[in-house]
N, CA, C and O atoms as a GROMACS GRO file, in nm:
protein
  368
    1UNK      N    1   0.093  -1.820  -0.656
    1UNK     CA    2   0.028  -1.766  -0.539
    1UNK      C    3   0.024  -1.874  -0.433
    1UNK      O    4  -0.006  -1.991  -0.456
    2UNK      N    5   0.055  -1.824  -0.313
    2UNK     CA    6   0.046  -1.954  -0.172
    2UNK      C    7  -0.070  -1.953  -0.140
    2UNK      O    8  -0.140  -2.049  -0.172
    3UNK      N    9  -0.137  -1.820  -0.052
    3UNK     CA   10  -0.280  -1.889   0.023
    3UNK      C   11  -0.383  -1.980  -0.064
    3UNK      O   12  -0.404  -1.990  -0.186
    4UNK      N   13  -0.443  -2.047   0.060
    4UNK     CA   14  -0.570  -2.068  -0.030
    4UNK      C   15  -0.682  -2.040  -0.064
    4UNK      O   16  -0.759  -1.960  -0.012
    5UNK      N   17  -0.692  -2.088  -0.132
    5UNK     CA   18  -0.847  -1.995  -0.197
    5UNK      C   19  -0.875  -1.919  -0.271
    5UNK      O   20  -0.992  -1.899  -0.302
    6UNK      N   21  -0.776  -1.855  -0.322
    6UNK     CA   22  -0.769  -1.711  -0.395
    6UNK      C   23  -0.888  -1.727  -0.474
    6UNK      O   24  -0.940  -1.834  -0.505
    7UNK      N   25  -0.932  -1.592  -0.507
    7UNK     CA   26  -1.000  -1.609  -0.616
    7UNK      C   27  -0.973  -1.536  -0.712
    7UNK      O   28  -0.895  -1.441  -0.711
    8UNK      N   29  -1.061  -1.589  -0.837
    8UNK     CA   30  -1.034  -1.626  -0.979
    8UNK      C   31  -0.890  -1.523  -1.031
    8UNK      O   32  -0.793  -1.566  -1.094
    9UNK      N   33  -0.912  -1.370  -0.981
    9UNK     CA   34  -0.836  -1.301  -1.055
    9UNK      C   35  -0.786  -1.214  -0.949
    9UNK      O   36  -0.838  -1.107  -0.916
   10UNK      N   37  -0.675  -1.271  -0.895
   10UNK     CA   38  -0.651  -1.177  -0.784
   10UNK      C   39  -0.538  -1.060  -0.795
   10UNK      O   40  -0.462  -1.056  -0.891
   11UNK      N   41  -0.536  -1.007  -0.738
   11UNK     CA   42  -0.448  -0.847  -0.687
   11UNK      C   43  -0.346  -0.936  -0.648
   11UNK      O   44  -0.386  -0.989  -0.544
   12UNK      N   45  -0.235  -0.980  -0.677
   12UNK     CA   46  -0.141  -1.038  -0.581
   12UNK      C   47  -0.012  -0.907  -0.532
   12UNK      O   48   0.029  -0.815  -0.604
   13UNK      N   49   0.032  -0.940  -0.377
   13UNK     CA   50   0.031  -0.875  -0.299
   13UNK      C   51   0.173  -0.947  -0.221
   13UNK      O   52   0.146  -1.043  -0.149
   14UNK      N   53   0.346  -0.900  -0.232
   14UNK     CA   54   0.432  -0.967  -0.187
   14UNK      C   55   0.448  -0.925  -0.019
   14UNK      O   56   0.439  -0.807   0.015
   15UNK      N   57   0.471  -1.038   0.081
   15UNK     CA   58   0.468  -0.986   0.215
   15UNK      C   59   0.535  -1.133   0.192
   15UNK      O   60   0.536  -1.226   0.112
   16UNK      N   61   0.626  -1.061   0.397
   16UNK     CA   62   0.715  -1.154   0.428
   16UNK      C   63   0.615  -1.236   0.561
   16UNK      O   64   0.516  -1.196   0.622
   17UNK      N   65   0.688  -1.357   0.568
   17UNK     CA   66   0.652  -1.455   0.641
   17UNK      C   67   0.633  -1.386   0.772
   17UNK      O   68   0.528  -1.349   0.824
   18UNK      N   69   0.779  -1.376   0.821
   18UNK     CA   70   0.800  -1.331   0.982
   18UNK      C   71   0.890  -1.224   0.955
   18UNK      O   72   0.985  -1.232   0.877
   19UNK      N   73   0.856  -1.118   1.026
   19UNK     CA   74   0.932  -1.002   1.072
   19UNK      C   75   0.951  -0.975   1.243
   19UNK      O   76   0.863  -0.981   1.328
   20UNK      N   77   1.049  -0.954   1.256
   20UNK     CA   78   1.054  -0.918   1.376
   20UNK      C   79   1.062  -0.741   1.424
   20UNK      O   80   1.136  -0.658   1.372
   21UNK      N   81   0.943  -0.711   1.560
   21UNK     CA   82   0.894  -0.605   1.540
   21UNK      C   83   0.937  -0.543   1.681
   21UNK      O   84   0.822  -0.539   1.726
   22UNK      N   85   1.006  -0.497   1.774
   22UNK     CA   86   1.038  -0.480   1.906
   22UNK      C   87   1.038  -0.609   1.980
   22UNK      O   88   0.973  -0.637   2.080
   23UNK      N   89   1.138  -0.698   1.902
   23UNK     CA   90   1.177  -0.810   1.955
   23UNK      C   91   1.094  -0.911   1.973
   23UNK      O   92   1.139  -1.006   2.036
   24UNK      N   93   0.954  -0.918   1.924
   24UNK     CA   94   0.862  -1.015   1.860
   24UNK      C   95   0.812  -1.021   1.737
   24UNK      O   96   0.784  -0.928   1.661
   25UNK      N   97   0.800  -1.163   1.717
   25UNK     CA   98   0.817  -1.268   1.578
   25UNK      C   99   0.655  -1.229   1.531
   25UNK      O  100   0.555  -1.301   1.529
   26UNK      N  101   0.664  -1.144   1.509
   26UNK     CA  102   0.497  -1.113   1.402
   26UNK      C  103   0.460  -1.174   1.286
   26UNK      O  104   0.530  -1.114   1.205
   27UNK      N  105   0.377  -1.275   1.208
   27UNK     CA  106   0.382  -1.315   1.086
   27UNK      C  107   0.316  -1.272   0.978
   27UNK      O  108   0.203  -1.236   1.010
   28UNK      N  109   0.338  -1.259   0.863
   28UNK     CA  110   0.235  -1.187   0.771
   28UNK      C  111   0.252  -1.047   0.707
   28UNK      O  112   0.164  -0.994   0.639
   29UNK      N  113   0.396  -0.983   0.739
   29UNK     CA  114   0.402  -0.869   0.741
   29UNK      C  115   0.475  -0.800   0.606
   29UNK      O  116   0.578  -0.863   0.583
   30UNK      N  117   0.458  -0.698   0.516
   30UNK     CA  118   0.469  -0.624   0.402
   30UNK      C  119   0.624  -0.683   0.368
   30UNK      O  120   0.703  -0.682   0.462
   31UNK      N  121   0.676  -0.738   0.228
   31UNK     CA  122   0.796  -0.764   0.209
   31UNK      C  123   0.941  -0.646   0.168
   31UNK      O  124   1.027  -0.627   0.082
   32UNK      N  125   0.894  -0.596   0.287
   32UNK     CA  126   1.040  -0.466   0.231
   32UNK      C  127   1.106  -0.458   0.340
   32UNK      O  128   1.055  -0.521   0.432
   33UNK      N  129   1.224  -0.390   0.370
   33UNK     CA  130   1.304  -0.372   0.476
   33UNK      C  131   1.379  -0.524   0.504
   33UNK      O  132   1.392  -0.621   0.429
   34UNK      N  133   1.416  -0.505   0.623
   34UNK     CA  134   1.509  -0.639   0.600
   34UNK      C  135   1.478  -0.804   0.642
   34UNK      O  136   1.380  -0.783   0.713
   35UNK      N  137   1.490  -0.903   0.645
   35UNK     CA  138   1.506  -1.005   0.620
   35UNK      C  139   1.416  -1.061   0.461
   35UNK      O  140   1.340  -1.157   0.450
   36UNK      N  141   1.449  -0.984   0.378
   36UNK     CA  142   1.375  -1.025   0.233
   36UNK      C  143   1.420  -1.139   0.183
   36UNK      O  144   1.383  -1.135   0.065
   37UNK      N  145   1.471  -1.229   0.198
   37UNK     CA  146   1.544  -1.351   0.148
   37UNK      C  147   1.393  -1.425   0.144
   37UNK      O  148   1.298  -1.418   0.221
   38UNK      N  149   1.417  -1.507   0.005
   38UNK     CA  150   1.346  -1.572  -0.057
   38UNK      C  151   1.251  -1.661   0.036
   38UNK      O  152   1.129  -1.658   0.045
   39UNK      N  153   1.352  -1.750   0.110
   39UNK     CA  154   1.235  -1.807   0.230
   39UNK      C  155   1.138  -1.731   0.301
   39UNK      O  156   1.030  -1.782   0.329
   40UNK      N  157   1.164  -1.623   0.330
   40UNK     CA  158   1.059  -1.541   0.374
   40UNK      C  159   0.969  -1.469   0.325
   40UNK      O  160   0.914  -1.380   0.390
   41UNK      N  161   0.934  -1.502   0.184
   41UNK     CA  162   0.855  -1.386   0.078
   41UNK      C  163   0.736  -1.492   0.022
   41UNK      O  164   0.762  -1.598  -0.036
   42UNK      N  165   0.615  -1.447   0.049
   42UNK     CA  166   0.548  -1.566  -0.038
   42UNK      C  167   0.450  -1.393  -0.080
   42UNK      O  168   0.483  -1.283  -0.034
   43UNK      N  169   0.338  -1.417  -0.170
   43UNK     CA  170   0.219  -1.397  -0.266
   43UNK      C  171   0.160  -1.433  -0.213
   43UNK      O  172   0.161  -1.548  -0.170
   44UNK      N  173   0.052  -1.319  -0.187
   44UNK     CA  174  -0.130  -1.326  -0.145
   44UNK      C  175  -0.201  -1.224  -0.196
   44UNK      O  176  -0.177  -1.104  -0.176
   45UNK      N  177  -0.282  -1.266  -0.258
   45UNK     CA  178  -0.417  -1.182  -0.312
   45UNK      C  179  -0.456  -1.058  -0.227
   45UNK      O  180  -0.444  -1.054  -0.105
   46UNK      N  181  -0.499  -0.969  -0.297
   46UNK     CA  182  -0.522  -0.852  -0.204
   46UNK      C  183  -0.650  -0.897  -0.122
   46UNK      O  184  -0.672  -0.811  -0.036
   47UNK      N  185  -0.736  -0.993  -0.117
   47UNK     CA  186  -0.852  -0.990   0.004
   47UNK      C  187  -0.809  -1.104   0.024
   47UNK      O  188  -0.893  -1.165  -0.042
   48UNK      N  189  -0.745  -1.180   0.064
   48UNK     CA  190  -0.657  -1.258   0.181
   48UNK      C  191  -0.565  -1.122   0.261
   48UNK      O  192  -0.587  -1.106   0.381
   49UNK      N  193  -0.482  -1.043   0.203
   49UNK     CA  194  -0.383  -0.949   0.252
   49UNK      C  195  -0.485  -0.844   0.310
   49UNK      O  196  -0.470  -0.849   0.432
   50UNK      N  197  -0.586  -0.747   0.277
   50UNK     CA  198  -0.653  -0.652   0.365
   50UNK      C  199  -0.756  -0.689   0.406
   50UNK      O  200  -0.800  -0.604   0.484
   51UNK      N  201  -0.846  -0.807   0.393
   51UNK     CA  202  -0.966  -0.907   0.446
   51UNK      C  203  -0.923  -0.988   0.548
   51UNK      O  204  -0.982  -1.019   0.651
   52UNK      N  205  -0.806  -1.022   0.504
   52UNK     CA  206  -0.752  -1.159   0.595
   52UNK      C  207  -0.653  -1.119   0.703
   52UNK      O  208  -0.679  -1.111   0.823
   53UNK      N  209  -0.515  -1.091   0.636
   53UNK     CA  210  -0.425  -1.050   0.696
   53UNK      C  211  -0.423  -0.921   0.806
   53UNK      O  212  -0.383  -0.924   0.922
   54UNK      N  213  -0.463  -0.841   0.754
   54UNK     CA  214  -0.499  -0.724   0.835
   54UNK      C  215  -0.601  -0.691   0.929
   54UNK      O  216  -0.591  -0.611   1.022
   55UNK      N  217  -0.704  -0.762   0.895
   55UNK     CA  218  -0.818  -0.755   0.984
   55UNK      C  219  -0.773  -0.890   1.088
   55UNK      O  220  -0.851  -0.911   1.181
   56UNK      N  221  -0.668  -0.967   1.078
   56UNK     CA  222  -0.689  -1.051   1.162
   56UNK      C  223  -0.733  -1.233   1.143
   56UNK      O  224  -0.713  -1.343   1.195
   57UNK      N  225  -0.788  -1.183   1.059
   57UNK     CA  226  -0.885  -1.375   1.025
   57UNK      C  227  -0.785  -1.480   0.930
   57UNK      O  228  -0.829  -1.586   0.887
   58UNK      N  229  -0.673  -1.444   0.909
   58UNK     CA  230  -0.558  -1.499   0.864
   58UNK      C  231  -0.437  -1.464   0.891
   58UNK      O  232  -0.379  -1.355   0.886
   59UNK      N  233  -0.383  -1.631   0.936
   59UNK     CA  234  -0.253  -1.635   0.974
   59UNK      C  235  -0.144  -1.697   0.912
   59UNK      O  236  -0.176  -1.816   0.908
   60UNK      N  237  -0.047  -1.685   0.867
   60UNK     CA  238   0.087  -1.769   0.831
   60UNK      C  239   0.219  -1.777   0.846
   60UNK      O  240   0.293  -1.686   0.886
   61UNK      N  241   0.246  -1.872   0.819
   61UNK     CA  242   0.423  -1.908   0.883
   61UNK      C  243   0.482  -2.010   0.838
   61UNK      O  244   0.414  -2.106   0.801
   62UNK      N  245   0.629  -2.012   0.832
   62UNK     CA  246   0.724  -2.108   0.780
   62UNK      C  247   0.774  -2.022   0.682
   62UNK      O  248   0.764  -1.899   0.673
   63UNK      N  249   0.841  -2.121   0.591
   63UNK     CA  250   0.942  -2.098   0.485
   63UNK      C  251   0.871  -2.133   0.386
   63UNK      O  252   0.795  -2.230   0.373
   64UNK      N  253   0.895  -2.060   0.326
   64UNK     CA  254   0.868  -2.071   0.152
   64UNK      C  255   0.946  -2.128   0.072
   64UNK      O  256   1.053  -2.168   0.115
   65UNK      N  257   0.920  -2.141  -0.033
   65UNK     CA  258   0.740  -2.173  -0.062
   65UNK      C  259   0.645  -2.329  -0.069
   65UNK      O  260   0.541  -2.365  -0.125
   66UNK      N  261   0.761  -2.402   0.035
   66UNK     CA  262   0.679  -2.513   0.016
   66UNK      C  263   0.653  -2.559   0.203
   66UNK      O  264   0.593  -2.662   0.233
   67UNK      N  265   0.697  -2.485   0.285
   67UNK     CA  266   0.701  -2.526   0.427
   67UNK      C  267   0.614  -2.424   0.492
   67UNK      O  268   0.651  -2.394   0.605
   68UNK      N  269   0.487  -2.352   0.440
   68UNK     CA  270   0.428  -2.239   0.530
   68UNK      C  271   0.272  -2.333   0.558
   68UNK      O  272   0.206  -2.408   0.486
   69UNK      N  273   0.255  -2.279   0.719
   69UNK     CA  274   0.098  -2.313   0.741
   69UNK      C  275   0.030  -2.194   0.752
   69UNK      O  276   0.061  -2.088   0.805
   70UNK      N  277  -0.065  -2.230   0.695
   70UNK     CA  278  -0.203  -2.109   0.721
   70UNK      C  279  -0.263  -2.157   0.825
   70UNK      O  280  -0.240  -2.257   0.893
   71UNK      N  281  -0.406  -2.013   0.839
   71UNK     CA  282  -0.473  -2.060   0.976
   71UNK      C  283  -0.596  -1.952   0.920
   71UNK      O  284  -0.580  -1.832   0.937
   72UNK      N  285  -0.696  -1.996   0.865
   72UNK     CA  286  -0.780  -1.894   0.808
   72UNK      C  287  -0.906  -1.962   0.940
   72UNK      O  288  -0.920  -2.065   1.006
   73UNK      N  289  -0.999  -1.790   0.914
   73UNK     CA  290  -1.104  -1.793   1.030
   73UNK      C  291  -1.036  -1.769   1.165
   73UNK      O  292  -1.071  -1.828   1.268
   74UNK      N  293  -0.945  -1.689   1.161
   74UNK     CA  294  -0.855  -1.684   1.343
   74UNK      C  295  -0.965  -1.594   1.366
   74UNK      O  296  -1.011  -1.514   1.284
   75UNK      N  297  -1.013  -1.616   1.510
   75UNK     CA  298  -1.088  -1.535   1.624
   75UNK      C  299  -1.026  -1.518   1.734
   75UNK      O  300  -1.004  -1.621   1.798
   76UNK      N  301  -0.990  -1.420   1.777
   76UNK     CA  302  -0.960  -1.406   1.946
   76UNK      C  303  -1.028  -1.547   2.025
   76UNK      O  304  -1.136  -1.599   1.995
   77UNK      N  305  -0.954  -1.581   2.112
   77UNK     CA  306  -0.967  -1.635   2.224
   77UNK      C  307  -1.077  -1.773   2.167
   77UNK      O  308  -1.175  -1.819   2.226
   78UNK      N  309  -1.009  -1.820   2.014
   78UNK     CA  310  -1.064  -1.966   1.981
   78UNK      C  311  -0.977  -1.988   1.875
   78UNK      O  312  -0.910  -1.907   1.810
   79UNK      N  313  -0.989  -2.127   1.868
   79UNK     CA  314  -0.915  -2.213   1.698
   79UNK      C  315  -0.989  -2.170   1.602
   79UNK      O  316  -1.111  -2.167   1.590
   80UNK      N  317  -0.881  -2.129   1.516
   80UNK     CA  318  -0.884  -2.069   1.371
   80UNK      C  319  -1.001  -2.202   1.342
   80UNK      O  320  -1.014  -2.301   1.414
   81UNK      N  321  -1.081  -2.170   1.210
   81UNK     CA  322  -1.164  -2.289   1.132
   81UNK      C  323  -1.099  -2.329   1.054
   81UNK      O  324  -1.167  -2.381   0.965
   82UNK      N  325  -0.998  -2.334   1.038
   82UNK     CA  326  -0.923  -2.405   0.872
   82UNK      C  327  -0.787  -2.420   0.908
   82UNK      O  328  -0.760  -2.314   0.966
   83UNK      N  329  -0.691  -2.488   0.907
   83UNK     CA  330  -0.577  -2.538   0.925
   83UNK      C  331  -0.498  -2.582   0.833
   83UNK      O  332  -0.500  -2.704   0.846
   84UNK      N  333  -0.379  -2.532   0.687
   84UNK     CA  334  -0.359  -2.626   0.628
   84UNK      C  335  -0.199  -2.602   0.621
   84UNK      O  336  -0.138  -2.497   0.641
   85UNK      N  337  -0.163  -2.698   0.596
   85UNK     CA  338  -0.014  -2.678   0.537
   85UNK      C  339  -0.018  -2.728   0.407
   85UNK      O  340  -0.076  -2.825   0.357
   86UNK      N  341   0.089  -2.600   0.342
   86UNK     CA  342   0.034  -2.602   0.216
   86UNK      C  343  -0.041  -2.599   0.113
   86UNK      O  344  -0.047  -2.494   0.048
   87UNK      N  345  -0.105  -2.697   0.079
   87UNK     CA  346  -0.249  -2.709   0.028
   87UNK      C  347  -0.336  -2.836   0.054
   87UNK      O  348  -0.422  -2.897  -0.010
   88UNK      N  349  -0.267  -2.853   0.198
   88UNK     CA  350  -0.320  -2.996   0.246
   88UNK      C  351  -0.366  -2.963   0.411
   88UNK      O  352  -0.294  -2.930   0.505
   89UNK      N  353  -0.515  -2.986   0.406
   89UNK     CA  354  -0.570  -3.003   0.534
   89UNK      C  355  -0.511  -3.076   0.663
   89UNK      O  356  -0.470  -3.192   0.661
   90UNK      N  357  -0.511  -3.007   0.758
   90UNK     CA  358  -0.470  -3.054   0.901
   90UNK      C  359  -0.570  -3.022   0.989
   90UNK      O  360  -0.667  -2.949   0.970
   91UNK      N  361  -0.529  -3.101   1.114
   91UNK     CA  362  -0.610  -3.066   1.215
   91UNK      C  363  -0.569  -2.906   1.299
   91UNK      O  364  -0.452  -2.876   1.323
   92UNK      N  365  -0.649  -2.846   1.325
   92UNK     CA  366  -0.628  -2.732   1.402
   92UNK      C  367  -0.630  -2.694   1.557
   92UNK      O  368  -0.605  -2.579   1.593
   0.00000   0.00000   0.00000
């Protein structure tokens, strides 16, 4: 599993990195249809994927599975609270 945090026993949940959607680079999005190649496919728990992903409060990107950053706590119109690449803290 990539994000972090999961907990203990999760629903895991395959979605692609970046899809492109009417000619913008959207990230985070369900792994079917086309660009499925391995770099683009990571694992997330189902409440990172309908808590996080969908509602908004989590973001990710890069290549898999060792080059993706997260961005958990995203709010409109401020910096996400958590920043990591990989499983290593950054500044945000």
């Amino acid at each position: 599993m990539a994000a972090p945090a999961p907990p203990p026993r999760p629903d895991l949940r395959p979605r692609r990195l970046a899809v492109r959607r009417a000619g913008l680079l959207v990230a985070t999005e369900p792994a079917r249809g086309s660009d499925n190649a391995r770099p683009n496919r990571i694992t997330v728990c189902a409440w990172h994927h309908l808590r996080g992903i969908h509602q908004g409060r989590v973001r990710a990107w890069g290549t898999a599975p060792d080059d993706v950053t997260w961005e958990l706590g995203v709010r409109p119109g401020r910096a996400a609270l958590l920043r990591l690449h990989g499983d290593e803290y950054v500044a945000s």
